[in-house]
KEKE-3310 file (N, C-alpha, C; in steps of 0.2 Angstrom, whole numbers, plus 5000, padded with zeros to 4 digits):
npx = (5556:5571:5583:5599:5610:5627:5644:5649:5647:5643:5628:5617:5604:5588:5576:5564:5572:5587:5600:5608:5621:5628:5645:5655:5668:5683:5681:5671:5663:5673:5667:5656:5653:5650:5639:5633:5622:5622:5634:5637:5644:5651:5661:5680:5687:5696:5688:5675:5677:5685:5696:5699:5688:5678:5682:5685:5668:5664:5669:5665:5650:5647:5638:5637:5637:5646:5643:5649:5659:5669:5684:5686:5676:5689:5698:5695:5688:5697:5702:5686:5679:5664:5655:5660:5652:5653:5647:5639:5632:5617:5615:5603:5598:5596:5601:5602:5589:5584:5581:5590:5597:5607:5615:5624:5640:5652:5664:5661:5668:5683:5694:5700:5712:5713:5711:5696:5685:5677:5661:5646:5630:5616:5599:5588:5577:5568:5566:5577:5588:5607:5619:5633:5648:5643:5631:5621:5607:5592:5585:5572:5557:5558:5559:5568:5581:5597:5610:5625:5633:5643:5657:5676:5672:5660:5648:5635:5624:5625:5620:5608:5601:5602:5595:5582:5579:5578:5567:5563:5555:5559:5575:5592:5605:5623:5641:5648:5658:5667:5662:5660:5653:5651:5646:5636:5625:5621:5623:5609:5601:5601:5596:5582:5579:5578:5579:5566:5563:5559:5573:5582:5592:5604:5611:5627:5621:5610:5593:5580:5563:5557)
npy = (4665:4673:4685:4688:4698:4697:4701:4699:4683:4678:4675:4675:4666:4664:4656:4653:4653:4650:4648:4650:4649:4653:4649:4660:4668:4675:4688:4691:4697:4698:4692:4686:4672:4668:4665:4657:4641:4633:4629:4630:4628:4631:4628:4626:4636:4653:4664:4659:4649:4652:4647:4653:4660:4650:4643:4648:4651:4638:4635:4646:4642:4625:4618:4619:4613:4608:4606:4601:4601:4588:4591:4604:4600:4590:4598:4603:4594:4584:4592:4593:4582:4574:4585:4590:4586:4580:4580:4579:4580:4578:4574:4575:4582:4587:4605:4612:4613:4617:4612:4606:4602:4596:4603:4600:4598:4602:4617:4633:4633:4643:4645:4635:4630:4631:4620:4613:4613:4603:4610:4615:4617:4625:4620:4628:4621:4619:4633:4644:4645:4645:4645:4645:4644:4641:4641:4632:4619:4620:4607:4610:4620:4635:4647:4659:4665:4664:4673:4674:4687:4695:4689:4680:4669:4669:4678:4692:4688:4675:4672:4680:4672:4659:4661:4664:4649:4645:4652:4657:4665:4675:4687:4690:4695:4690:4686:4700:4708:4707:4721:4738:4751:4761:4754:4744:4751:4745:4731:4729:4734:4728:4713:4718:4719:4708:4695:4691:4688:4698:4706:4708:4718:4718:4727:4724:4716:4723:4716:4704:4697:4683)
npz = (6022:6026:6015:6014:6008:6007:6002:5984:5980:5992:6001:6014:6021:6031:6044:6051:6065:6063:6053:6037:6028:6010:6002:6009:6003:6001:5995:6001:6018:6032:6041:6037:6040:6051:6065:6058:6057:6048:6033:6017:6001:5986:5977:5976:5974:5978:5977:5982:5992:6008:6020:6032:6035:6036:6046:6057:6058:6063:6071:6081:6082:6090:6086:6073:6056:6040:6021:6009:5991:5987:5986:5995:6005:6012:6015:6026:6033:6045:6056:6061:6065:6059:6054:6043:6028:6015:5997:5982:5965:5963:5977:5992:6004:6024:6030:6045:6046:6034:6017:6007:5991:5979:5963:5948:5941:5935:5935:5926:5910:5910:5902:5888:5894:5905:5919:5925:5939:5951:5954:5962:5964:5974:5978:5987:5999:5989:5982:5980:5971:5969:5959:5960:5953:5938:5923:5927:5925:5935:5934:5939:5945:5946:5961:5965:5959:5959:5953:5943:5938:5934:5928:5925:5915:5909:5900:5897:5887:5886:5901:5900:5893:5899:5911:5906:5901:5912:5918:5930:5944:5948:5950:5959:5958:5961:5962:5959:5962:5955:5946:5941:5947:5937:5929:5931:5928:5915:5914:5922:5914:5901:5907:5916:5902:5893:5900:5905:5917:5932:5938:5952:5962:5976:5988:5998:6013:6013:6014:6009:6009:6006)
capx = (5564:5576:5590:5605:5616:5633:5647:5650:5641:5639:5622:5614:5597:5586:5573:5562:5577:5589:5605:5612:5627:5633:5651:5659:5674:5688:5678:5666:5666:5677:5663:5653:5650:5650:5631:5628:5620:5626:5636:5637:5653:5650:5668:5685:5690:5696:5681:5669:5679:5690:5696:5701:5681:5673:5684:5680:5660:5664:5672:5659:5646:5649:5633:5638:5640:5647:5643:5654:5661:5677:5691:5682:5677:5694:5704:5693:5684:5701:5699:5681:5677:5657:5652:5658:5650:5655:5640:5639:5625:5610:5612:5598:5601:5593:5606:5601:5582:5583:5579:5594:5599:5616:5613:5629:5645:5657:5664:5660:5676:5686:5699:5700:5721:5712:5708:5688:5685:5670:5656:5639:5624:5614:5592:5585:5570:5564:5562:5580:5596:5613:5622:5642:5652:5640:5625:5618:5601:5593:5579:5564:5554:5564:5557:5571:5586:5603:5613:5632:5629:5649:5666:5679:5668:5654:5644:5629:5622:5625:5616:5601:5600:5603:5587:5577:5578:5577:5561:5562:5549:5564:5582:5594:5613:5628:5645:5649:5663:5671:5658:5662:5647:5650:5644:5631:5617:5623:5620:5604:5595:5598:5593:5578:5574:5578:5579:5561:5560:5561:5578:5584:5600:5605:5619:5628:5619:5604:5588:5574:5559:5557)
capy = (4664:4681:4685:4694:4697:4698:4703:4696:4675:4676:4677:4673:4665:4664:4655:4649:4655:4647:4654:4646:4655:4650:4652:4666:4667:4679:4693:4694:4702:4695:4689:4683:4665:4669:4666:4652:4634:4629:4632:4626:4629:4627:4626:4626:4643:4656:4670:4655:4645:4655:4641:4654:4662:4643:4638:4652:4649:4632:4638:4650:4637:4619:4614:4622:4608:4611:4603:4605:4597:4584:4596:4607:4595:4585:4602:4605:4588:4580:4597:4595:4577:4572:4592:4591:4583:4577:4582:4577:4581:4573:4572:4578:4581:4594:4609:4615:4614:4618:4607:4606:4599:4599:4601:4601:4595:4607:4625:4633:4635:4649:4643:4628:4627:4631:4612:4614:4609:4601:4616:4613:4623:4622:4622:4629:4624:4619:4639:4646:4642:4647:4639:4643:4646:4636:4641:4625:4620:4614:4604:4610:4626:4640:4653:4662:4663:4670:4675:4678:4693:4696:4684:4680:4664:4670:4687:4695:4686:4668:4674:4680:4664:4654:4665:4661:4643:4640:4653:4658:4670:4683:4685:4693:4697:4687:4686:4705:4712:4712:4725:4741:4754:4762:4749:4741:4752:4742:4726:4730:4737:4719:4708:4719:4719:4702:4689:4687:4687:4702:4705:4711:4720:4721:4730:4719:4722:4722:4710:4705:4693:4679)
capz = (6022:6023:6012:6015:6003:6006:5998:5982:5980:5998:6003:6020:6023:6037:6044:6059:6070:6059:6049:6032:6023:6006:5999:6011:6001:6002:5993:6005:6023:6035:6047:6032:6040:6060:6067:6054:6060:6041:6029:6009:5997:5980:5974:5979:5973:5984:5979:5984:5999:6011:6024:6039:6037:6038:6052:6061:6058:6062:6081:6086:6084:6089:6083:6064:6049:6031:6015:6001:5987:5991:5986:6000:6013:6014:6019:6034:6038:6049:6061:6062:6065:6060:6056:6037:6023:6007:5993:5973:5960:5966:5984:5994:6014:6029:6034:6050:6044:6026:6014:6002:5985:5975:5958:5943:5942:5934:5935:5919:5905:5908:5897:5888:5895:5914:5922:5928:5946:5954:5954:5965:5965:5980:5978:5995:6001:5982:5980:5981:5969:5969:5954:5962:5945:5933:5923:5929:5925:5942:5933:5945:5945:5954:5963:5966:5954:5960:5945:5943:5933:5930:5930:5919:5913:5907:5894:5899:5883:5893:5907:5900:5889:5905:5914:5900:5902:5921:5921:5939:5946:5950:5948:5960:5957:5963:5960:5958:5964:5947:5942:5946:5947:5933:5924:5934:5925:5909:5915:5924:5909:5897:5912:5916:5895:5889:5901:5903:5923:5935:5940:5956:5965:5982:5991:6004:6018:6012:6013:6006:6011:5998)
cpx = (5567:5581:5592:5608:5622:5639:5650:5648:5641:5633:5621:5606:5594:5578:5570:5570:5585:5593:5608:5615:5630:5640:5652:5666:5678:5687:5673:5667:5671:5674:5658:5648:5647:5640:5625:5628:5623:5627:5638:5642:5652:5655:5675:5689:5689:5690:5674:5672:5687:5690:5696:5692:5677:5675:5681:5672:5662:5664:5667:5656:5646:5644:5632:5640:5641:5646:5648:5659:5669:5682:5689:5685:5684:5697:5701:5690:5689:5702:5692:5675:5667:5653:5654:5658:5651:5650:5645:5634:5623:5608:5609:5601:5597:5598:5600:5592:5579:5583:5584:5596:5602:5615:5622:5635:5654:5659:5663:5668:5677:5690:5699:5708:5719:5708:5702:5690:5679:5666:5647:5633:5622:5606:5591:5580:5564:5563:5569:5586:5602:5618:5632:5643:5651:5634:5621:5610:5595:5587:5573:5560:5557:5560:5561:5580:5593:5609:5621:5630:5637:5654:5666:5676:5662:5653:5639:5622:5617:5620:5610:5596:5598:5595:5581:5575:5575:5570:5559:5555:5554:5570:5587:5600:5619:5633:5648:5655:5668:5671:5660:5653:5644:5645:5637:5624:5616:5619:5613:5600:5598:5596:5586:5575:5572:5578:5574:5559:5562:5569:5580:5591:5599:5612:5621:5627:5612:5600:5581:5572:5556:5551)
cpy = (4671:4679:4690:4693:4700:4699:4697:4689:4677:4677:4670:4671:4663:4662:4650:4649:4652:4650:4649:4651:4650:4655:4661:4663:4673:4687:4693:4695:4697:4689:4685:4676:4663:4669:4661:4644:4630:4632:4628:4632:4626:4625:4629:4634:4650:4664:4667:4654:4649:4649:4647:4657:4654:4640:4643:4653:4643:4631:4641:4647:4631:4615:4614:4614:4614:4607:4607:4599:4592:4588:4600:4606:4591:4591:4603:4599:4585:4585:4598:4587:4575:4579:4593:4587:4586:4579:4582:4581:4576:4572:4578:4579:4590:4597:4612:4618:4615:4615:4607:4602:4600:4596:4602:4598:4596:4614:4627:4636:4643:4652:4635:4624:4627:4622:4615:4609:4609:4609:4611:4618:4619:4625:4623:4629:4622:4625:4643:4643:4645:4644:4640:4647:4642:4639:4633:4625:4616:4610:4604:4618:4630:4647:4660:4661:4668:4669:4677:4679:4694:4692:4683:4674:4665:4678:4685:4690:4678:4668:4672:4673:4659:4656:4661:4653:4640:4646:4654:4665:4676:4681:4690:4692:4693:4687:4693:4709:4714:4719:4730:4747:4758:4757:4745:4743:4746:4735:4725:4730:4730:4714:4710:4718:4714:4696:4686:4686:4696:4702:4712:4714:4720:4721:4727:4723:4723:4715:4710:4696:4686:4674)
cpz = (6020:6018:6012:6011:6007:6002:5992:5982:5987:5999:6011:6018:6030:6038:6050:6065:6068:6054:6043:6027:6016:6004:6004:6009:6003:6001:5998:6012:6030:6040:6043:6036:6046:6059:6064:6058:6053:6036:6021:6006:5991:5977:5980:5975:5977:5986:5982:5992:6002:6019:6029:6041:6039:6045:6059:6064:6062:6073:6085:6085:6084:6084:6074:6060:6044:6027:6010:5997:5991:5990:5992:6008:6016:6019:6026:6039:6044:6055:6064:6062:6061:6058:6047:6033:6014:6001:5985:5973:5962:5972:5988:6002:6017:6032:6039:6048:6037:6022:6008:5997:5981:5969:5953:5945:5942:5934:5928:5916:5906:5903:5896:5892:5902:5916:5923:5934:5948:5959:5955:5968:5967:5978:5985:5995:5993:5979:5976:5974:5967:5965:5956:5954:5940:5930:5923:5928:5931:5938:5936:5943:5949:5955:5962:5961:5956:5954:5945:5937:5929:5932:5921:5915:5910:5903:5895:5895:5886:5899:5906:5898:5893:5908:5911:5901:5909:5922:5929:5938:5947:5951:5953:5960:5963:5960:5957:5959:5960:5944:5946:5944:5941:5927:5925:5931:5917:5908:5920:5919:5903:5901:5913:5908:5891:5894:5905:5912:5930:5940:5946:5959:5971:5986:5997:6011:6019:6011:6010:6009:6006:6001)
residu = (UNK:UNK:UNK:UNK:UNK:UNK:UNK:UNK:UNK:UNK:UNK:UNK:UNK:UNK:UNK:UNK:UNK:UNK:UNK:UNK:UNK:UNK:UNK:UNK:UNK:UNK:UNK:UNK:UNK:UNK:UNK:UNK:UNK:UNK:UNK:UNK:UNK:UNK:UNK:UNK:UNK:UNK:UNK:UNK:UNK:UNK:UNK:UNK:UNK:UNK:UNK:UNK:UNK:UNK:UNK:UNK:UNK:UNK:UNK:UNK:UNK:UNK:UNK:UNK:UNK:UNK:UNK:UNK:UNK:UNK:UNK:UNK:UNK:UNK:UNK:UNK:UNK:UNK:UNK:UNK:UNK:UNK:UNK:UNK:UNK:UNK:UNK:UNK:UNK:UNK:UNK:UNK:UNK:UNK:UNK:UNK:UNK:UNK:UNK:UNK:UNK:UNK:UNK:UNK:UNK:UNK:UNK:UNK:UNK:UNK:UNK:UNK:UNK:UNK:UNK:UNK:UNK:UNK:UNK:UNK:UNK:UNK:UNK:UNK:UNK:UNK:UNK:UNK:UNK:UNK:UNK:UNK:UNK:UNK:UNK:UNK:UNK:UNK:UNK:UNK:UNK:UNK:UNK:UNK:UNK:UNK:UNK:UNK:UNK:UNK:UNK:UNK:UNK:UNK:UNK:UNK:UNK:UNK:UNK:UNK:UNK:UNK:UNK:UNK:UNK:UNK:UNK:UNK:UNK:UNK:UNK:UNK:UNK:UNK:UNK:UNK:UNK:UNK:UNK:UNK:UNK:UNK:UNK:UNK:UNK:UNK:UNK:UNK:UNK:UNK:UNK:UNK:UNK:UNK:UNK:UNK:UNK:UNK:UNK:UNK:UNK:UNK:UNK:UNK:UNK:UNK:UNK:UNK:UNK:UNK)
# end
């Protein structure tokens, strides 16, 4: 399986001729969702879910589904008859050949005065996870561990914490476009020292072979 990363949570995967995009949100590039056979959306906020990038994926391939939580799916399913799907914690299903499972249920506290909205991290494949804006714990063994490294939710502390307990085989970077570069060596050097699994970056645009 490839991985593209994309600007900020989005990342691209690929496999056996086959394209699966999570969360092209508004932070990320305009085209972000174009060329996908499926697309997942962990939450309803607009760095995650950008409605004009989905609709667009959605048009250039008639054959494209979406999953994504009900706040999500309602705004685009009555445009997109039978092509977008409703998804909780717990439900299993095959995007465009990928073996998917939606694990958590909330966004994590940004404020206790901020309402929380239905947040769904997505397992790919058994290997892959992508927890949205939750440190979710997917209950399985994870190969792959993608990390929102910096938002107004979360300290580097929580992170590593979170690492630590889900034991991945490796950790690469998501949710970044807060960080500015200055800073990036900062939080690189407590990931690589204390969170116990090698931790990776890559610049949108860039891939790696998982």
């Amino acid at each position: 399986m490839k991985l593209t990363k994309r600007l900020h949570s989005c990342v691209q995967l690929e496999k056996d001729g086959r394209t699966l995009v999570i969360d092209p949100g508004a932070f990320s590039e305009p085209d972000a969702g174009l060329g996908a056979d499926a697309l997942l959306v962990t939450h309803e906020h607009p760095d995650h879910f950008e409605e004009g990038r989905l609709r667009a994926a959605l048009d250039a391939n008639p054959a494209a589904r979406l999953w994504a939580p009900r706040s999500v799916a309602q705004r685009l399913a009555p445009a997109y008859p039978d092509r977008v799907h409703t998804v909780g914690h717990g439900d299993a299903f095959e995007a465009a050949g990928f073996a998917v499972q939606a694990h958590g249920e909330l966004h994590a506290v940004i404020h206790p005065d901020i309402p929380r909205v239905t947040n769904v991290g997505y397992l790919v494949d058994g290997s892959l996870f992508h927890p949205g804006d939750a440190l979710t714990l997917p209950g399985v063994p994870v190969e792959t561990l993608m990390i929102p490294v910096h938002a107004p939710w979360n300290k580097v502390a929580e992170v590593i914490d979170w690492v630590r307990e889900v034991e991945p085989r490796r950790t690469i970077d998501i949710h970044d476009a807060y960080l500015s570069d200055i800073a990036r060596p900062i939080y690189d050097t407590a990931l690589n020292a204390l969170s116990g699994a090698p931790h990776g970056r890559l610049t949108a645009g860039d891939h790696t072979d998982l």
